[in-house]
C-alpha beads as a LAMMPS data file, in Angstrom:
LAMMPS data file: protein, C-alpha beads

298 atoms
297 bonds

1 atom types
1 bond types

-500.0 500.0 xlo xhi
-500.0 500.0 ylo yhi
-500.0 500.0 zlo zhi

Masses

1 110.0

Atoms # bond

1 1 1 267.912 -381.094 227.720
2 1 1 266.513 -381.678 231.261
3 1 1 264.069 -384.392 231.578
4 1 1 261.165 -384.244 233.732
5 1 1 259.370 -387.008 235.035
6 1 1 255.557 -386.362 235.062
7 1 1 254.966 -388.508 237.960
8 1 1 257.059 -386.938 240.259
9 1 1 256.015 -383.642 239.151
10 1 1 252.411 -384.655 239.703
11 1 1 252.960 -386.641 243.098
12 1 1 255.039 -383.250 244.395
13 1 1 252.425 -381.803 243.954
14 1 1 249.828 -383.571 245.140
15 1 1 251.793 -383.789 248.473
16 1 1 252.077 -379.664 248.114
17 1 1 248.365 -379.247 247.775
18 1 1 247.795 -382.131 250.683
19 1 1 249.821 -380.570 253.225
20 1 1 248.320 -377.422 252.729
21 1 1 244.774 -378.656 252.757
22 1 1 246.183 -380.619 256.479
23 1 1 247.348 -377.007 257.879
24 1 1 243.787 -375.475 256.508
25 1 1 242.208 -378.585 258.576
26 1 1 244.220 -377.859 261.207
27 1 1 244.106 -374.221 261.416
28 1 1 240.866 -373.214 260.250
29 1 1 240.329 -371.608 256.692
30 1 1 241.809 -368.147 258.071
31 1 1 245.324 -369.483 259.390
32 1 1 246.873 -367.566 256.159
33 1 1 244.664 -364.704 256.336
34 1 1 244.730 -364.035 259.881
35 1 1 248.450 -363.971 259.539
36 1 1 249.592 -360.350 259.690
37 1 1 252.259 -360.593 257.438
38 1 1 249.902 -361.686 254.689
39 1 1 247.354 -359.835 255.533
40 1 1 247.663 -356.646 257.710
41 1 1 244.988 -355.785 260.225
42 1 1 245.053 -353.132 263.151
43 1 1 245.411 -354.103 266.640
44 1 1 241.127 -354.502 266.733
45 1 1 242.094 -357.644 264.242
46 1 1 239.962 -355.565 261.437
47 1 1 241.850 -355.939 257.806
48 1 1 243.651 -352.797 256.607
49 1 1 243.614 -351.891 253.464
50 1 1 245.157 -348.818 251.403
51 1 1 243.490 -346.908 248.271
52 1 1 245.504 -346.657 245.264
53 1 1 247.900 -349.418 246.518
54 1 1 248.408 -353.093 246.157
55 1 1 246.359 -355.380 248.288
56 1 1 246.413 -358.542 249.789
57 1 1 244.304 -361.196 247.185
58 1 1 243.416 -363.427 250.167
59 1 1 240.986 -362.058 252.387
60 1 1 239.117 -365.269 254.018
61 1 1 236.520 -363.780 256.636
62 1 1 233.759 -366.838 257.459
63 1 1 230.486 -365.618 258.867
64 1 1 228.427 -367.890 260.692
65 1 1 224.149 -367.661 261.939
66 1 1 223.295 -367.644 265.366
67 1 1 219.579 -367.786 265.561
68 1 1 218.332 -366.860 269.339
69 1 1 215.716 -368.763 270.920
70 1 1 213.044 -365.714 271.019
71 1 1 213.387 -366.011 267.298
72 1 1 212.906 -370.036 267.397
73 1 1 209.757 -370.073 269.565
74 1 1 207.932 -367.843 267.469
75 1 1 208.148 -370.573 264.444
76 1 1 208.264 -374.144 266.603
77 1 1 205.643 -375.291 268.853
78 1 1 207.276 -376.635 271.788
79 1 1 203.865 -377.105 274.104
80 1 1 203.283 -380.509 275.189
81 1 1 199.774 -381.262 274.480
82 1 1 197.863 -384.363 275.820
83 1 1 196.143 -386.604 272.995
84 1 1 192.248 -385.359 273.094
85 1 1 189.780 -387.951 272.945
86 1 1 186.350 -387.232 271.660
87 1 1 184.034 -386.199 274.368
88 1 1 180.762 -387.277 275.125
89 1 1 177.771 -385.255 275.852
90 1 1 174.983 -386.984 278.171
91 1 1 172.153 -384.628 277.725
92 1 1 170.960 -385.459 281.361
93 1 1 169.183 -382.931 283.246
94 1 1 170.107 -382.151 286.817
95 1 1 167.241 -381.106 289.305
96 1 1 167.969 -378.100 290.722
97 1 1 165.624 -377.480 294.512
98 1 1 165.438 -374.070 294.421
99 1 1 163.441 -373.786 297.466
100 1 1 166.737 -374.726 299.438
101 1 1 166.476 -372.539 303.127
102 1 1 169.990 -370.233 302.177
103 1 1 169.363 -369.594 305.706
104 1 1 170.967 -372.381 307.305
105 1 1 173.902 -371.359 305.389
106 1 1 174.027 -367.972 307.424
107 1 1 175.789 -366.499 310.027
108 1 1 173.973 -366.577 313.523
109 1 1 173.423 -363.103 314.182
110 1 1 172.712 -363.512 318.068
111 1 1 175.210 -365.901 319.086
112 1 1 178.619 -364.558 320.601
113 1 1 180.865 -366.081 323.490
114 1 1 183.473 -363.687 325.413
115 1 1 185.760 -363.689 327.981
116 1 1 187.845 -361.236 329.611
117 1 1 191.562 -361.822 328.154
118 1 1 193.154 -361.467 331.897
119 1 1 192.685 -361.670 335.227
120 1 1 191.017 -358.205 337.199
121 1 1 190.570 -356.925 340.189
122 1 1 187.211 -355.813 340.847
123 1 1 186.498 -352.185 340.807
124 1 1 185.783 -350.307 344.353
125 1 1 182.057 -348.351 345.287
126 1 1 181.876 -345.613 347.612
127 1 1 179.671 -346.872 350.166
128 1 1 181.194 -348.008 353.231
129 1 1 180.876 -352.060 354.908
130 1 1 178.730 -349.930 357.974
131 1 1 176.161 -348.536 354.940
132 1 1 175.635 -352.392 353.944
133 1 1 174.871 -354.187 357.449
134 1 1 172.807 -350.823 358.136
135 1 1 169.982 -352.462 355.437
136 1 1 171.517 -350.790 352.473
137 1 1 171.007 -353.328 349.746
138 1 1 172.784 -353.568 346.202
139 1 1 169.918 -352.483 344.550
140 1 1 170.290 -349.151 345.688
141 1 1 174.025 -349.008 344.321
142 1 1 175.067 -347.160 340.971
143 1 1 178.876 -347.106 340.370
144 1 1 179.027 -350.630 338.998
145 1 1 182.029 -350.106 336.888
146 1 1 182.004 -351.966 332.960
147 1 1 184.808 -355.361 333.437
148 1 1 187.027 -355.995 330.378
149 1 1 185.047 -359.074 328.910
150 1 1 187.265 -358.087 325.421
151 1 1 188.141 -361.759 324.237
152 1 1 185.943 -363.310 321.521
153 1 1 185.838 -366.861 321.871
154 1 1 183.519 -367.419 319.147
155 1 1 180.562 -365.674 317.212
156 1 1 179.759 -362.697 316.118
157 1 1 182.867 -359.834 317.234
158 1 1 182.344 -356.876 319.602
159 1 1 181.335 -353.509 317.947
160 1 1 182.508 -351.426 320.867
161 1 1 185.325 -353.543 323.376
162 1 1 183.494 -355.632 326.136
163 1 1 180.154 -355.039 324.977
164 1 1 177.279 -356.754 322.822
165 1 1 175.819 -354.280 320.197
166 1 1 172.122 -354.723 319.336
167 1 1 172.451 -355.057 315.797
168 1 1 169.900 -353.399 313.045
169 1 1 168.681 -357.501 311.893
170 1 1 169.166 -358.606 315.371
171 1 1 166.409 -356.138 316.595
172 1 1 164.163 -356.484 313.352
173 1 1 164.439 -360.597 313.471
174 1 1 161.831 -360.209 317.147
175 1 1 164.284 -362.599 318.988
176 1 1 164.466 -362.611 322.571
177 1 1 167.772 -362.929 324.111
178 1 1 169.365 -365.506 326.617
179 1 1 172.218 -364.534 328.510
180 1 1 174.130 -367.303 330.236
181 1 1 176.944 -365.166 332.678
182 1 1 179.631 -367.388 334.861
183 1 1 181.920 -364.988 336.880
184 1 1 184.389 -366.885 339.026
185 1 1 186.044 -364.615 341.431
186 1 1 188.352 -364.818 344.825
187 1 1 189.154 -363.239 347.740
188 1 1 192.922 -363.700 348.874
189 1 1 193.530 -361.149 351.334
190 1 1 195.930 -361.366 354.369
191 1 1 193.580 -360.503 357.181
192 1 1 190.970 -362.642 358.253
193 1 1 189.371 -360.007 359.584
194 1 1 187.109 -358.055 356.837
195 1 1 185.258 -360.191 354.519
196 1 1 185.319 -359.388 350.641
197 1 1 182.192 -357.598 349.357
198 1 1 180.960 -357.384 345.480
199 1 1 178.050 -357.362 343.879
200 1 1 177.562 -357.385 339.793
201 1 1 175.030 -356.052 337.120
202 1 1 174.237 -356.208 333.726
203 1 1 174.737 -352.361 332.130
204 1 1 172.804 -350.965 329.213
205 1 1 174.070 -348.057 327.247
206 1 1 171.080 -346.434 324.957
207 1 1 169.795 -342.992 323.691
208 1 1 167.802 -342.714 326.592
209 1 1 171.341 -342.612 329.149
210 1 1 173.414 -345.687 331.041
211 1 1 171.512 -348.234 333.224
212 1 1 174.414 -349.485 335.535
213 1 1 171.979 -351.697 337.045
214 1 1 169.788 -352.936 334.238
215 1 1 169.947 -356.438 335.842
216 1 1 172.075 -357.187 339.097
217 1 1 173.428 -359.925 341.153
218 1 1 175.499 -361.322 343.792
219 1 1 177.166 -364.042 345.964
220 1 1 176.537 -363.869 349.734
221 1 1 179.366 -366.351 351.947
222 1 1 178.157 -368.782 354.371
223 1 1 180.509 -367.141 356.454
224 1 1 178.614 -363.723 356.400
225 1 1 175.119 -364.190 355.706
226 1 1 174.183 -361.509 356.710
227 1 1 176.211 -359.094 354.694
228 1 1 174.660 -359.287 350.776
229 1 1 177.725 -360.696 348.400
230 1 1 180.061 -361.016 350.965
231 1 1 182.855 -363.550 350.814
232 1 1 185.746 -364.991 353.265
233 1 1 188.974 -364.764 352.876
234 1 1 190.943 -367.429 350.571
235 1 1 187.107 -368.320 349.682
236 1 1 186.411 -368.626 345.615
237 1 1 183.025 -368.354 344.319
238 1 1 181.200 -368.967 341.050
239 1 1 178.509 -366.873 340.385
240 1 1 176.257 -368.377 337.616
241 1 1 173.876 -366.556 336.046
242 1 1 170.837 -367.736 332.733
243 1 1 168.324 -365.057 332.292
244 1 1 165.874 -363.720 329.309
245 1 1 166.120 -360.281 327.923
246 1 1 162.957 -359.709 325.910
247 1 1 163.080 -357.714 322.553
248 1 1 161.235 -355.077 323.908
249 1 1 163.838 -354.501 326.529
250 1 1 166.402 -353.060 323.872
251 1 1 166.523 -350.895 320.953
252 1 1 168.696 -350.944 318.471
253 1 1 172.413 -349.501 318.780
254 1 1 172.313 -350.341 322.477
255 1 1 174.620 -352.169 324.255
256 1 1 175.134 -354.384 326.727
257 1 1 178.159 -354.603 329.265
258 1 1 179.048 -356.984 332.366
259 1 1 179.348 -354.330 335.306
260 1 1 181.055 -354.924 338.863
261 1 1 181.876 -353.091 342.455
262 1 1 183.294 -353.815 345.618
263 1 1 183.457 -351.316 349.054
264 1 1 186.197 -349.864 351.648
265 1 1 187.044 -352.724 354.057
266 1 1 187.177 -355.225 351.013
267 1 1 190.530 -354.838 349.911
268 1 1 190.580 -354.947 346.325
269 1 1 194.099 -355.747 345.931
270 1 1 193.046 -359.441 346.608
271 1 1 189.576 -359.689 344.923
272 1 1 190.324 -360.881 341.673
273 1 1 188.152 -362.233 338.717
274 1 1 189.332 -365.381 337.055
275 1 1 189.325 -365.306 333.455
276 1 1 190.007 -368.496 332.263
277 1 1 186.880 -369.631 334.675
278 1 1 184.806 -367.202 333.217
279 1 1 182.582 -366.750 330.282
280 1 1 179.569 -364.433 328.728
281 1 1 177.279 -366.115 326.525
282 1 1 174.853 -364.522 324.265
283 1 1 171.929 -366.894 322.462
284 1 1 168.568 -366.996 320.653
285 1 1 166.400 -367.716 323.707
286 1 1 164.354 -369.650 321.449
287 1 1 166.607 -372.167 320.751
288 1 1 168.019 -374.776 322.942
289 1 1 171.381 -374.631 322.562
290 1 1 174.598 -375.353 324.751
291 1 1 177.206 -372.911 325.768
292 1 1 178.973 -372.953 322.145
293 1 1 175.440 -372.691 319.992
294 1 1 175.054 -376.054 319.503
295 1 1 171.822 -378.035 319.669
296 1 1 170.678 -380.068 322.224
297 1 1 168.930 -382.637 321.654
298 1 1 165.844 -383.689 323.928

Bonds

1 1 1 2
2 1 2 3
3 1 3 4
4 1 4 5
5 1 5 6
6 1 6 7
7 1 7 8
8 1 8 9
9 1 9 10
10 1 10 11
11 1 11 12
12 1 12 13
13 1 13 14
14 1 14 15
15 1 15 16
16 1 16 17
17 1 17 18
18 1 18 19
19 1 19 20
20 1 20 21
21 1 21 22
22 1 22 23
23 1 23 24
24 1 24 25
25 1 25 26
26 1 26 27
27 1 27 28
28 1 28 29
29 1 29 30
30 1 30 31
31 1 31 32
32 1 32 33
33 1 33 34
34 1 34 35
35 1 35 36
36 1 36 37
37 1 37 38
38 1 38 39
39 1 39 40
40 1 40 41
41 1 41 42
42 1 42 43
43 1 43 44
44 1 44 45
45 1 45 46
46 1 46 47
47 1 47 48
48 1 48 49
49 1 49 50
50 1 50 51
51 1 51 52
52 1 52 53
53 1 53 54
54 1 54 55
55 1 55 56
56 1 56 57
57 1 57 58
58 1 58 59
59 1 59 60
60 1 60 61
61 1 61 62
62 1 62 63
63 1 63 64
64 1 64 65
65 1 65 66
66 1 66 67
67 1 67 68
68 1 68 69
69 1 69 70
70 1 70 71
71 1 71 72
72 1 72 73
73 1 73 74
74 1 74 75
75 1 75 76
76 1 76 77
77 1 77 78
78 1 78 79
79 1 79 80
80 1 80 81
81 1 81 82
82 1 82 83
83 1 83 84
84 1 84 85
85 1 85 86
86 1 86 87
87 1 87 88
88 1 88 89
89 1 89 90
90 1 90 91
91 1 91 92
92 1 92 93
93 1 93 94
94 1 94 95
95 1 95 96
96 1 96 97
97 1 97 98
98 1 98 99
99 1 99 100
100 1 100 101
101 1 101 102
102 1 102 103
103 1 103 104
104 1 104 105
105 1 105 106
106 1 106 107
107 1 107 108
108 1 108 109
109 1 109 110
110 1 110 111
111 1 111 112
112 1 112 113
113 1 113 114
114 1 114 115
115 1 115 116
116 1 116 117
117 1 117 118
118 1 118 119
119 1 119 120
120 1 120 121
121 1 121 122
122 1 122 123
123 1 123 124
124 1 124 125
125 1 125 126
126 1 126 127
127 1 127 128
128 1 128 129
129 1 129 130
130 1 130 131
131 1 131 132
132 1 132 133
133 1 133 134
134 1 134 135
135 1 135 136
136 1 136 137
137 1 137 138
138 1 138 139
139 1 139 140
140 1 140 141
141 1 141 142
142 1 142 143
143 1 143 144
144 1 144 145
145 1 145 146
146 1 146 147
147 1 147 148
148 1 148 149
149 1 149 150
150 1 150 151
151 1 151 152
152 1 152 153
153 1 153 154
154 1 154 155
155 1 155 156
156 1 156 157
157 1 157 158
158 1 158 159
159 1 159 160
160 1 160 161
161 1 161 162
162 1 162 163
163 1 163 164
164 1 164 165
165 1 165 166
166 1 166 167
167 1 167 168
168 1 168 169
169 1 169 170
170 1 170 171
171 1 171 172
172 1 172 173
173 1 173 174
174 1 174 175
175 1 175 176
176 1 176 177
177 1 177 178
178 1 178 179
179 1 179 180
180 1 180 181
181 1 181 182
182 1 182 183
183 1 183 184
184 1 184 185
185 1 185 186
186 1 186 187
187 1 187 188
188 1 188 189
189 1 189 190
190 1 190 191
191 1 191 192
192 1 192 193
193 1 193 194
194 1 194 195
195 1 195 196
196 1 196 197
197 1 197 198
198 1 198 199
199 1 199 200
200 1 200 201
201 1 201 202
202 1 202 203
203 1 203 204
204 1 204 205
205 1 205 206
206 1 206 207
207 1 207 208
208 1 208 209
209 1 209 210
210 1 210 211
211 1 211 212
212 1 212 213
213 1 213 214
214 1 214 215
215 1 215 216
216 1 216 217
217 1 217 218
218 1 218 219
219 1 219 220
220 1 220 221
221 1 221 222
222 1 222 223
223 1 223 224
224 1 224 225
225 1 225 226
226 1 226 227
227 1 227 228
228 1 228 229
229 1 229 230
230 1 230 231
231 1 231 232
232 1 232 233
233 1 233 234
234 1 234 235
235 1 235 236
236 1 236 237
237 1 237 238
238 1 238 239
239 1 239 240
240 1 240 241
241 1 241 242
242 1 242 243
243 1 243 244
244 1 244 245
245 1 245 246
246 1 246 247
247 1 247 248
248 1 248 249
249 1 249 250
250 1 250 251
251 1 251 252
252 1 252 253
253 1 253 254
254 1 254 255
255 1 255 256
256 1 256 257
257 1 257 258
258 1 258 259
259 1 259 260
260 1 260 261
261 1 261 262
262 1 262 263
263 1 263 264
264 1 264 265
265 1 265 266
266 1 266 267
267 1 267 268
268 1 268 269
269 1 269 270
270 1 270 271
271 1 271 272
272 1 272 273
273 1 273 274
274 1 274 275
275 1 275 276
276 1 276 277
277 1 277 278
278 1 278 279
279 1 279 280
280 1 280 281
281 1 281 282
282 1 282 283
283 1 283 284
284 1 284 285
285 1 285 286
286 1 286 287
287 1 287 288
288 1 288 289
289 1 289 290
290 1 290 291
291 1 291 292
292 1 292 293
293 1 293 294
294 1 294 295
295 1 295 296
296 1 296 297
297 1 297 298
């Protein structure tokens, strides 16, 4: 008769059971049932199993929750809010003047400031030097020619290149306009001979046909004094002109251009107009203003 000790049957197995639970800790639950001998699977890992036949008993397969984070905000709040105080109210009434003059708030609808973006030569008549110093004046002259005045310094923008457009409120408002014109322009030709001759005008385009010389004007050299808007060679001049055009004097749609010509023995490869010295400036004649629209105090 064989005699078995209890307690070393029980601690054997206790130390059976412990080991295994150490290779299960180890391991992972599936370390017998991912084995292939145990339990066969294909070469995806997925467990095979055959009808009618004997089957593995231990088929572990754990399954675990992922839950996305489109699925968690749509149950947990995760805005920050601030802590809200009570407000208070002060039922205080605010005095509204609604006889505030909006129209100090407007655009000027007269005021504009151009100059030509680039230097020019001035634009040749077909009269001859002989024609002038025979008593023909520039009065009598039509091919003033329109000068590229295109750059808007500041104001209201051309309508049509180099020109002012009488505007629809412009004409309605009854204003009177002041034109304030500063042409600087030089003569630098070779020969010392023929002086430089030029005259300019103010041009008005309307329905009723082109005024070339709606307004002219000119520079006459000490030099030459007797030939109208002459000037010497090397010589610069600054022709500076401030005059009114009534209301009545334009219509609406017209337009208004800065016009210029020289003549045959005044070369115009060497009459130039400066643009950086030059400037057209349109204002209310009403007001008394300074070269940029601003008032001037008495």
């Amino acid at each position: 008769m064989v005699n078995i000790n209890s307690n070393t049957l029980l601690n054997s197995l206790t130390n059976s059971l412990s080991d295994l639970q150490v290779k299960y800790q180890n391991q992972g639950i599936t370390y017998v049932s991912n084995n292939v001998n145990v339990v066969p699977r294909d070469e995806n890992g997925v467990i095979v199993l055959q009808q009618n036949s004997n089957n593995p008993l231990l088929i572990i397969e754990p399954i675990t929750r992922k839950i996305i984070n489109a699925s968690a905000l749509r149950v947990l709040d995760t805005q920050f809010n601030y802590y809200k105080f009570p407000i208070r109210v002060d039922e205080e009434l605010t005095n509204l003047d609604l006889d505030l003059d909006l129209n100090l708030q407007s655009q000027d609808i007269v005021f504009a400031r151009y100059r030509p973006s680039a230097d020019q030569r001035i634009p040749q008549e077909s009269f001859s030097v002989d024609e002038i110093r025979s008593g023909i004046t520039n009065k009598t002259f039509n091919d003033y020619s329109g000068i590229e005045f295109g750059e808007v310094l500041d104001g209201i923008s051309q309508r049509f290149p180099n020109s002012y457009t009488i505007s629809k409120e412009l004409k309605n408002s009854g204003v009177d306009l002041r034109f304030r014109i500063k042409l600087q322009h030089r003569y630098d030709a070779p020969d010392a001979s023929n002086a430089g001759v030029a005259f300019f005008s103010i041009i008005r385009a309307s329905e009723q046909g082109l005024n070339r010389t709606f307004r002219t004007f000119e520079n006459t050299s000490a030099v030459y004094p007797t030939i109208p808007g002459s000037i010497n060679q090397y010589e610069v001049q600054n022709l500076e002109i401030d005059i009114v055009i009534l209301n009545s004097e334009f219509e609406i749609g017209d337009q208004f251009n800065i016009g210029a010509t020289s003549f045959p023995g005044s070369d115009t490869r060497y009459h130039t107009i400066n643009a950086l010295q030059s400037y057209w400036v349109i204002t209310d004649a009403s007001k008394n203003v300074d070269l940029w629209n601003q008032e001037i105090n008495a």
